[in-house]
N, C-alpha and C positions, 0 to 999 in steps of 0.2 A: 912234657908236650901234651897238650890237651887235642883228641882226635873228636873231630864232629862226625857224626855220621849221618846219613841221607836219610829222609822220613819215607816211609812208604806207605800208600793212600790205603785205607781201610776202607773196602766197601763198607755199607751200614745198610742193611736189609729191613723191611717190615717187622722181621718177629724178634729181635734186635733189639728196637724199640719199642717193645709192647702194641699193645689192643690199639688201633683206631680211636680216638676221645672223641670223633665229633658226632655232633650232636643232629639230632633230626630238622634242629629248624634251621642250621646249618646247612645240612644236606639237600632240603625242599627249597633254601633262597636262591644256592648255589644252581640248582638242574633250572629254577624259573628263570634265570638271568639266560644260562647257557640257551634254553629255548626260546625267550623273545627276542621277538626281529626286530629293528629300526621300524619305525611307520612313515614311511616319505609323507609329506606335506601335500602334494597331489592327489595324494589314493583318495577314492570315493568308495564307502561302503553305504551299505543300508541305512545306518542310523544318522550318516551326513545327508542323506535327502529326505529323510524326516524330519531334522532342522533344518533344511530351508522351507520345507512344504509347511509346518510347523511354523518357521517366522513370517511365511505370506498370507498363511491364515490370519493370523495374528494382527498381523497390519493391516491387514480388508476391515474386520472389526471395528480394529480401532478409526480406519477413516470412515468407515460406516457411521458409527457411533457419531464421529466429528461430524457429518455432511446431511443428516437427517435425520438426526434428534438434538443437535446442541448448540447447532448456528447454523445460519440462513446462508452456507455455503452450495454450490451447483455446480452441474458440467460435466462433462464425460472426461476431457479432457484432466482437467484440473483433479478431480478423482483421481484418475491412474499416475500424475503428478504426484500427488499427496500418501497414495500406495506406495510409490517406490522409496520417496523420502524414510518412509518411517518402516519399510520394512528393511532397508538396508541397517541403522541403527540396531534395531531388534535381534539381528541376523547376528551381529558381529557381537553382543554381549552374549549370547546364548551359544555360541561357536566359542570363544573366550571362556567363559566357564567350562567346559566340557574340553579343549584342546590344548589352549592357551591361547595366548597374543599372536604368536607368530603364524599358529593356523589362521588363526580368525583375518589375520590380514587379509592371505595369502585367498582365503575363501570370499571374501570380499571383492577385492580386486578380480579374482575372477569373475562374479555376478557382475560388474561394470564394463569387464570387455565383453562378456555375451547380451550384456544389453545395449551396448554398443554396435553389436554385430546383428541384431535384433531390431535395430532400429534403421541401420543401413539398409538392409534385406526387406523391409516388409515394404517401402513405396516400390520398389521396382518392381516388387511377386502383384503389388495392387494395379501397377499400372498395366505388367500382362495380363496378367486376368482380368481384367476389364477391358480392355483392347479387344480381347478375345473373344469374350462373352458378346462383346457387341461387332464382331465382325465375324462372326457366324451364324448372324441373324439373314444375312445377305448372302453368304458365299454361299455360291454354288460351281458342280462343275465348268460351268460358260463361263465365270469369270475370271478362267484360264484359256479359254477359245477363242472369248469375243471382243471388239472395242466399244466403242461408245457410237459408231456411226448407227446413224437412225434410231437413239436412244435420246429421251426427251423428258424435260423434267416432269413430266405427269405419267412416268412411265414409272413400275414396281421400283423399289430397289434390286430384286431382284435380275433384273433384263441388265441386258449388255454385259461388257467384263472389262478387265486392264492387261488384257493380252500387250495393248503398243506399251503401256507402262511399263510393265513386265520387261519388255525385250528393251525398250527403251536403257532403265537403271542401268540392267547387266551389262550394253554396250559403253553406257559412259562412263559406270565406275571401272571395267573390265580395258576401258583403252588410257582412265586414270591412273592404273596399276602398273599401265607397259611405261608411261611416261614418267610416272614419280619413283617408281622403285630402284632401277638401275643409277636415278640421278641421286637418291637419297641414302644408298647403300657405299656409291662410291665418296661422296659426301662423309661418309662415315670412316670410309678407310682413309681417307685424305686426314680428315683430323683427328686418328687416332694411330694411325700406323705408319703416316708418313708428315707430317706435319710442316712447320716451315713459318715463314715471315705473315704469310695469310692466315694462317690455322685462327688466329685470335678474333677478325675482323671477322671470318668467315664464320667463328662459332656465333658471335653476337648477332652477326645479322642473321643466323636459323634462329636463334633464338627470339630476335625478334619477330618473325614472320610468325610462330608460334602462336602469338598474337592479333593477329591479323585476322580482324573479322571477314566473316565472307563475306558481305555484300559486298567489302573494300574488292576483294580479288572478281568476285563479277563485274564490277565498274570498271576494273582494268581490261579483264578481256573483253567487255565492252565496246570500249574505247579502240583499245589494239586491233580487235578482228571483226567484230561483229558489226563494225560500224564497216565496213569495206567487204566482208564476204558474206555478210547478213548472219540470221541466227541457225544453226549446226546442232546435232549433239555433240561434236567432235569443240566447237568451243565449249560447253557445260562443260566436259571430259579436262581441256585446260583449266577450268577456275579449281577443279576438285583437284586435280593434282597440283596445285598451289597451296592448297589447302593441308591436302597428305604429304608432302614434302619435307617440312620439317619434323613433324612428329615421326615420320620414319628414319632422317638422318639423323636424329634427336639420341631416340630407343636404339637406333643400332651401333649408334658408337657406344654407347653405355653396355650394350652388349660383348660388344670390340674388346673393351676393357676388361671385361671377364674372362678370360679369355688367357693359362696361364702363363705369361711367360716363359719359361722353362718350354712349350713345345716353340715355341720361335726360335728359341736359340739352338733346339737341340737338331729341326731343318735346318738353321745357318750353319751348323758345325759339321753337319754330314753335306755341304756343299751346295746345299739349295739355294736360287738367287732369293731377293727379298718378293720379288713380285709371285714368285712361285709356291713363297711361303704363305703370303695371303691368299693365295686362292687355293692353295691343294691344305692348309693347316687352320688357319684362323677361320677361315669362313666357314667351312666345312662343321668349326667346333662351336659354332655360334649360329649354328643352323635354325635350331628352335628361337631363340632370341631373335632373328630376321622374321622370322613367319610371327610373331607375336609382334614386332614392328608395323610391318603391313596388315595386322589385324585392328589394331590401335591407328592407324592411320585410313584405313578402310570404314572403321566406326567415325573417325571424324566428319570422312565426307557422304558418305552414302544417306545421310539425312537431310544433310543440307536442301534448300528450297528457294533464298534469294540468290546465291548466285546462277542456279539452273534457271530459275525465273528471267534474269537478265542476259541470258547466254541462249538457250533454247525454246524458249518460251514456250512452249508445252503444245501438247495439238490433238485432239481427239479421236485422230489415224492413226493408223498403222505406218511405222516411216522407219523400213530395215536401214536406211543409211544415215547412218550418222554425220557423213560428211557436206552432206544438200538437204536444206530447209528443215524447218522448227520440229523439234522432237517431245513427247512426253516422258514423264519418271513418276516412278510411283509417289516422292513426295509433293508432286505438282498436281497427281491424280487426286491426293489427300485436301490440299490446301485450298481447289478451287470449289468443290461441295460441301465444305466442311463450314464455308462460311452462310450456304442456300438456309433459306427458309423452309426448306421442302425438306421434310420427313425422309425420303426415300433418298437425297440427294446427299443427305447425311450419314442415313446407312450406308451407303456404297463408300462412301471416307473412310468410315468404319473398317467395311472390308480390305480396304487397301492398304490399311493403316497396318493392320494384322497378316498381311501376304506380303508389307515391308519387313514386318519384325519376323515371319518365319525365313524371308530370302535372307535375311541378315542373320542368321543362326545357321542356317543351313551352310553359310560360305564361310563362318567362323569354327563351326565342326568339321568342314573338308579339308581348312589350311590346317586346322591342326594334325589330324588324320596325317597329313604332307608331313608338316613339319617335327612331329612324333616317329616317323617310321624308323628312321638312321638314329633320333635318342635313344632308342628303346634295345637296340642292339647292343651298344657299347655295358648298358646296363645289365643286359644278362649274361653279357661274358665277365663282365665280373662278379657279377654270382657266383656263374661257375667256377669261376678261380678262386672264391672266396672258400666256395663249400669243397673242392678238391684239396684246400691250404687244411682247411680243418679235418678233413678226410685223413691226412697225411700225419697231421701232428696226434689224431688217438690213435695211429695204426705205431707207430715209435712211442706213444707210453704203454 
């Protein structure tokens, strides 16, 4: 009978096996591997804004070269064309050599969305800053105090003010907001939280009003009211909330939809009805999303000028009511000096133009302000839940 028996493991030590053989350039490739890091494709260091500063140089040059010593090329325009063209090329073999292909994309693509974003941005900073510049030629403190009564075109730009304009706007966009918001919010919940046989008809036609020019909806209240009660601010007030009404039940069902399910059902299963779930969970969680609604729908109308023109037709008084005879707005203040011959009658356009666009910043800073308070909350308790999780998990290693 042949017995087998069991192997047992033999440790095998360092001194066992003799000296260490490896070699120095061994040892130095080994520690250079262990110490270098990945280089993410995003990171920017110094030597990447030397090649771009470096390839825009480069291209100025060369379109230099091209535009005024080599052909009878011109234009300001067409120059800063002709720069971008060929500094993008330049940019990407010289990123390509030094990174490879896949940076050099990735660097490219980026110089295209920031020139893209470069180009969005610069008419709107041009057209406040000129707005401005030219509507602080005129303001003064009275053109918060005063109106235009006894105020004549051969008078300064200076004299008089748009106190009724002023009070004017804030009343008719401000009684736009009571009428179109509660109709375009529940508009919102109708076709997103409770739906039905209409929801389709009902989306198509916001969607088409969407489009609906404004002179169309002044011709209607028009016709409706204004021919039987004469001209109001309280009708201007109807044509704008025609106007803000779909864009706000637009934005807020799309906000609706954001909105996770998982808190719906987890009110339905702790016995909440459905109506109670949209107004104590859904709405409550889509708070910011409504106030960005009504900001979007508030920049719609608050410029507008034909349908106010055929609704209130404008008045150079002081007229606190909205609901008896013609009122003014600041776009009406704008429209009707802006077309004078008169120097002065165009500065004061000016100025109005520029106390439209700060009223208009000042009400989209407050709604936000509103509609930030309750986001901002939910956001720092999970911080702190976040940094007490992590508190917890190095106090157990």
């Amino acid at each position: 009978m042949r017995v087998v028996g069991t192997a047992k493991p033999i440790a095998v030590t360092a001194s066992d096996t003799g000296p260490s053989r490896t070699t120095d350039g061994e040892r130095s490739s080994s520690q250079k591997i262990a110490t270098e890091q990945p280089r993410r494709i995003r990171q920017w260091h110094k030597d990447d804004f030397g090649e771009l500063i470096g390839s825009a140089i480069s291209a100025f040059c060369l379109c230099w070269l091209l535009f005024f010593r080599l052909t009878p090329l011109f234009g300001a325009l067409g120059f800063l064309l002709a720069w971008f063209a060929a500094f993008l090329p330049i940019y990407l073999l010289i990123v390509n050599d030094r990174h490879g292909w896949l940076v050099a994309k990735d660097r490219v693509m980026s110089v295209l969305l920031a020139a893209g974003g470069v180009i969005t941005i610069v008419p709107l900073i041009s057209i406040v800053v000129y707005t401005t510049l030219r509507g602080l030629e005129s303001l003064r403190p009275t053109f918060f105090t005063q109106t235009l009564e006894g105020t004549g075109p051969l008078d300064p730009g200076t004299s008089g003010g748009a106190l009724h304009a002023i009070i004017g706007t804030l009343q008719q966009v401000g009684l736009a907001i009571v009428l179109s918001v509660p109709l375009g919010v529940m508009t919102a919940i109708y076709l997103n939280e409770i739906g039905g046989k209409m929801a389709r008809a009902l989306r198509f036609f916001v969607d088409a009003m969407s489009g609906l020019p404004s002179i169309v909806a002044g011709l209607f209240i028009y016709a409706v009211w204004v021919s039987i009660f004469g001209f109001s601010g309280f009708a201007a007030s109807l044509a704008l909330a025609m106007l803000m009404l779909p864009t706000i039940a637009r934005t807020t069902e799309e906000m609706l939809r954001l909105v996770p399910d998982g808190l719906r059902e987890a009110s339905l299963a702790l016995g909440a009805a459905h109506w109670r779930t949209v107004l104590n969970v859904v709405l409550p969680t889509a708070r910011s999303g409504i106030v960005t609604a009504v900001i979007l729908g508030t920049a719609r109308a608050i410029g507008e000028t034909a349908p106010v023109l055929l609704t209130a037709f404008g008045y150079r008084l002081l007229n606190v009511n909205p609901f008896s005879g013609p009122q003014d707005n600041l776009p009406l203040f704008v429209y009707f000096p802006i077309r004078s011959s008169v120097d002065a009658e165009v500065s004061r356009a000016w100025a109005g133009a520029f106390v439209l666009i700060l009223l208009v910043l000042l009400l989209f800073t407050a709604a936000r302000l509103i509609g930030g308070r309750d986001g901002r909350a939910p956001r720092r308790r999970q911080r702190r839940r976040r940094d007490a999780f992590r508190a917890d998990g190095e106090e157990e290693r």
